[in-house]
C-alpha positions as CSV (number, residue, x, y, z in Angstrom):
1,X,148.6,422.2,170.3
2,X,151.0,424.5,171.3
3,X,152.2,421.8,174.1
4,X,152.8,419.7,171.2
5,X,155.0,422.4,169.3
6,X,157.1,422.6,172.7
7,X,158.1,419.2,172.8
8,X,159.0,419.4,169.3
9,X,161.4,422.4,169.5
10,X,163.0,420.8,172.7
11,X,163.6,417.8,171.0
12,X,167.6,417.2,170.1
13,X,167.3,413.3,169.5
14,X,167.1,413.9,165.6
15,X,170.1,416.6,165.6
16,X,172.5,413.9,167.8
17,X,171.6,411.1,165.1
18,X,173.0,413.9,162.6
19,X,175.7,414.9,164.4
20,X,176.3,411.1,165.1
21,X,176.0,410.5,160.9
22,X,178.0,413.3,160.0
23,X,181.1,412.2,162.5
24,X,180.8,409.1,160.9
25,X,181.0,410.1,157.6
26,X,184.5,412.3,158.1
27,X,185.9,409.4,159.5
28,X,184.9,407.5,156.4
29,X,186.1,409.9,154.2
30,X,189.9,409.9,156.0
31,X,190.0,406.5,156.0
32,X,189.6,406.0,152.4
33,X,192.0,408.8,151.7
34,X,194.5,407.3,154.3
35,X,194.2,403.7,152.2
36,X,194.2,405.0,149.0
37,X,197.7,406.7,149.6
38,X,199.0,403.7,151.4
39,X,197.7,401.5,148.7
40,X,198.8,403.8,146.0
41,X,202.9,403.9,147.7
42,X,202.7,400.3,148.4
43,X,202.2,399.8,144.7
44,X,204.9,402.0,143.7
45,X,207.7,400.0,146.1
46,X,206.3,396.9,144.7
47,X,207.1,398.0,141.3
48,X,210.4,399.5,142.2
49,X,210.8,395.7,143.9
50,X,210.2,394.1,140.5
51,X,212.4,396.3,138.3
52,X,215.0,395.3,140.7
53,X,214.9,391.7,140.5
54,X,214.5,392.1,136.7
């Protein structure tokens, strides 16, 4: 029993699947920040566009 408990403390697999998950995640999270501002200044300059023309 107490071999079995070792193994399980020395395991790291689980915590590099996290680490792996959480990584992942931030980079999600910047992306969508970095899209929304592009998407949200590419609107404005298409506005400004259309007033122009008008």
């Amino acid at each position: 029993m107490t071999n079995v408990f070792a193994r399980f403390v020395k395991d790291e697999s689980g915590a590099t699947a996290i680490e792996y998950g959480l990584i992942a995640a931030l980079i999600a999270v910047v992306c969508i920040t970095v899209w929304t501002q592009i998407g949200t200044n590419l609107s404005a300059k298409f506005t400004e566009i259309n007033d122009a023309i008008k």
